[in-house]
Backbone as a ProteinNet text record, in pm:
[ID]
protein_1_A
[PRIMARY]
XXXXXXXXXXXXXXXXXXXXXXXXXXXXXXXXXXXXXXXXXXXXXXXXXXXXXXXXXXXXXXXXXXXXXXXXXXXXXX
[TERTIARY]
305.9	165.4	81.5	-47.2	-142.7	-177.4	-271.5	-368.6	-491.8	-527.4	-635.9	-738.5	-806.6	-951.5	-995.4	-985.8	-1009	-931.2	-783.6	-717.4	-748.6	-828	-822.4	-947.9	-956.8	-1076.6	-1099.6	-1203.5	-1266.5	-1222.7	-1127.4	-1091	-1210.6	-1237.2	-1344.7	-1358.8	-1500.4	-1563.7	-1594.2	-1625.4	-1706.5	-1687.6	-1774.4	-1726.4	-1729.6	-1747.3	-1670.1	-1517.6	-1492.7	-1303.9	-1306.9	-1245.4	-1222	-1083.8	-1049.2	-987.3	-925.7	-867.8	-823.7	-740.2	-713.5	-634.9	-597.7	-463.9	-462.8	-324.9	-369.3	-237.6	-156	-56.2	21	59.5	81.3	139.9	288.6	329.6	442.2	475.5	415.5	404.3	501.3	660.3	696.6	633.1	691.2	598.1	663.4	780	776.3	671.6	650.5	491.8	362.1	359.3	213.3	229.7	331.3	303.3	286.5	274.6	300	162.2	131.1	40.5	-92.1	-161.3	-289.2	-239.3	-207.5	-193.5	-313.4	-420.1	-539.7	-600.4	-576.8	-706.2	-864.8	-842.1	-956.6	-1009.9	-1019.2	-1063.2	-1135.4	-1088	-1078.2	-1259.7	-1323.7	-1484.7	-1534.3	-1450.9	-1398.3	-1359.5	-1201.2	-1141.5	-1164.3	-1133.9	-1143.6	-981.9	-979.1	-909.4	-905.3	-754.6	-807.3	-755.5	-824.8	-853.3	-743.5	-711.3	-562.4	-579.3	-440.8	-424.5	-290.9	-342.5	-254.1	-188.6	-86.7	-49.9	49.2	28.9	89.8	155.6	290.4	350	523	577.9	715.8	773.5	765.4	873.6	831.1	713.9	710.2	509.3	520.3	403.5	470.8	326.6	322.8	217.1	150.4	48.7	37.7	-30.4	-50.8	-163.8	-146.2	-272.5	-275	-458.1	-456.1	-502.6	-474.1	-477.9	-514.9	-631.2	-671.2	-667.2	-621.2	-580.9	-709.9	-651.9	-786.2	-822.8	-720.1	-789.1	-819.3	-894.7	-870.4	-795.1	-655.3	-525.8	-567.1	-517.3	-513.9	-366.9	-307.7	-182.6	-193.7	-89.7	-76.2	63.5	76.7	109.7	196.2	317.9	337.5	329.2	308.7	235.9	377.5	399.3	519.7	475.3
338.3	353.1	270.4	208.3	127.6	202.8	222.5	299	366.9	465.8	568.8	619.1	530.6	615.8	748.5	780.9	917.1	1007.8	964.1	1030.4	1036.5	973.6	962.3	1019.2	1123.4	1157.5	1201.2	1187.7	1224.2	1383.6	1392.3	1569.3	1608	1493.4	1520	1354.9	1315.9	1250.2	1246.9	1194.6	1199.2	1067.9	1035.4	942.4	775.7	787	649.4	634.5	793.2	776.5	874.9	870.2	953.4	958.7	1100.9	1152.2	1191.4	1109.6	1088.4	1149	1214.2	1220.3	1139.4	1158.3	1067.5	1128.2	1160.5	1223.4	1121.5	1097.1	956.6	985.5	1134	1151.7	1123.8	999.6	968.9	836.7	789.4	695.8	762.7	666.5	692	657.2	682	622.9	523.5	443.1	325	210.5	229.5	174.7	232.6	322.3	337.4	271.4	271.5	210.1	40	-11.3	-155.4	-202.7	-322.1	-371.1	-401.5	-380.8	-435.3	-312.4	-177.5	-63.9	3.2	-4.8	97.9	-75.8	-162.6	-224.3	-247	-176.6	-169.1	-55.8	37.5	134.3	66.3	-70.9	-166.9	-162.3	-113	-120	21.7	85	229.5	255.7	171.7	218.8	139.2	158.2	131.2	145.9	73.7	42.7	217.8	246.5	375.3	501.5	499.2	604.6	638.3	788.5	808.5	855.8	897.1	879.6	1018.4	1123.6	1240.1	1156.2	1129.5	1147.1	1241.6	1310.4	1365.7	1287.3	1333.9	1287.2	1340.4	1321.3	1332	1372.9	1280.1	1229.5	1335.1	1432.3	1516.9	1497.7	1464	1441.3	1336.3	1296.3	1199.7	1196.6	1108.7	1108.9	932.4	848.1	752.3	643.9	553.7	523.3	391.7	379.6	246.6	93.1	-1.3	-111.1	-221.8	-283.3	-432.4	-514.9	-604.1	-717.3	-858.6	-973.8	-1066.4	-1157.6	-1096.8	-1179.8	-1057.9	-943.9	-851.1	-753.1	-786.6	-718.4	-544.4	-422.5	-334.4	-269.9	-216.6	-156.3	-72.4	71	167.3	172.2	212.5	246.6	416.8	451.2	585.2	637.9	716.6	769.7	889.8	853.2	846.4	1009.9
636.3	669	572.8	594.8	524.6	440.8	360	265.9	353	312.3	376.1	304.4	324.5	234.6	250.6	389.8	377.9	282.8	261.9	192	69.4	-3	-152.4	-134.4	-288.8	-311.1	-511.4	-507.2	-691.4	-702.7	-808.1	-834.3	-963.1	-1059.4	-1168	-1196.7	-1298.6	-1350	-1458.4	-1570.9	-1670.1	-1793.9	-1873	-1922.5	-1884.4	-1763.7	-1712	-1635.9	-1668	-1623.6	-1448.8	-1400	-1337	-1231.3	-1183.8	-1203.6	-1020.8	-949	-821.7	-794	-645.7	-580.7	-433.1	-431.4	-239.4	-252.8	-80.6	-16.9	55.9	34.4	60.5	180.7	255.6	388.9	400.6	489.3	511.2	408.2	353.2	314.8	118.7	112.1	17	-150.5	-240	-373.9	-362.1	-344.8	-361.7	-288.4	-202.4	-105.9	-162.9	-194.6	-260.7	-387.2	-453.5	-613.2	-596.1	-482.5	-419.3	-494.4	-550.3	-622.9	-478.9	-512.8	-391.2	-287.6	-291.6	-175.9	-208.9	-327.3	-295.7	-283.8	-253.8	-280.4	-186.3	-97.6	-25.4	-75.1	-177.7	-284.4	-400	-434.5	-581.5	-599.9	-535.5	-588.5	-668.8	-620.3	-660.9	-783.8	-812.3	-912.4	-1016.6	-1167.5	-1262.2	-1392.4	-1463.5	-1557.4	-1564	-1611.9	-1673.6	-1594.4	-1493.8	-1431.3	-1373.7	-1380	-1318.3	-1155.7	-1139.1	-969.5	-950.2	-920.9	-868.9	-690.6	-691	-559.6	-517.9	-380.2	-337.6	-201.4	-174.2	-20.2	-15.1	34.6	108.8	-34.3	-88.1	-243.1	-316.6	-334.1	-409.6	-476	-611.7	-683.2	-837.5	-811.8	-934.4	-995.8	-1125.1	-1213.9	-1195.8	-1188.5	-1200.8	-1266.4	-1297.7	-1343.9	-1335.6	-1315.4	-1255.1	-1335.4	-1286.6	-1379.5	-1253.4	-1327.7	-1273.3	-1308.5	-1205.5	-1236.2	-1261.3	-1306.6	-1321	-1240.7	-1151.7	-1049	-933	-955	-874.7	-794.4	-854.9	-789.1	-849.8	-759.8	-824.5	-826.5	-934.7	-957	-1022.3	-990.1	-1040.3	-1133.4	-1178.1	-1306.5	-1332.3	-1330.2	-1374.3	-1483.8	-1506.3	-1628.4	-1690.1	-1795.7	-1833.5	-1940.2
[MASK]
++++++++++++++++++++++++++++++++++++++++++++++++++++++++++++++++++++++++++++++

């Protein structure tokens, strides 16, 4: 499956950071962790900011990182 905006949403804010979720659905973590899979979000997200996903595979913590030429990638959070 593509990426879903509806699916993603702000769980908290503050700071400058904030604090996402997206329900991945059918869609495994190896395809969501795909570099440029939130990027129609990328006006959205920020350096930093982490990423709860949920889907099939279970749950994860993620966090996101931009690129310089605008790429966005997530990151597991170890």
């Amino acid at each position: 499956m593509a990426f879903a905006i509806r699916n993603l949403s702000v769980l908290a804010y503050a700071n400058g950071f904030t604090l996402w979720h997206y329900k991945a659905g059918k869609d495994p973590f190896s395809h969501v962790q795909t570099v440029n899979f939130f990027a129609d979000a990328a006006d959205m997200l920020s350096d930093g900011d982490m990423m709860m996903v949920s889907g099939l595979d279970g749950g994860r913590v993620l966090s996101v990182v931009t690129g310089t030429g605008g790429e966005i990638a997530t990151n597991p959070v170890l």
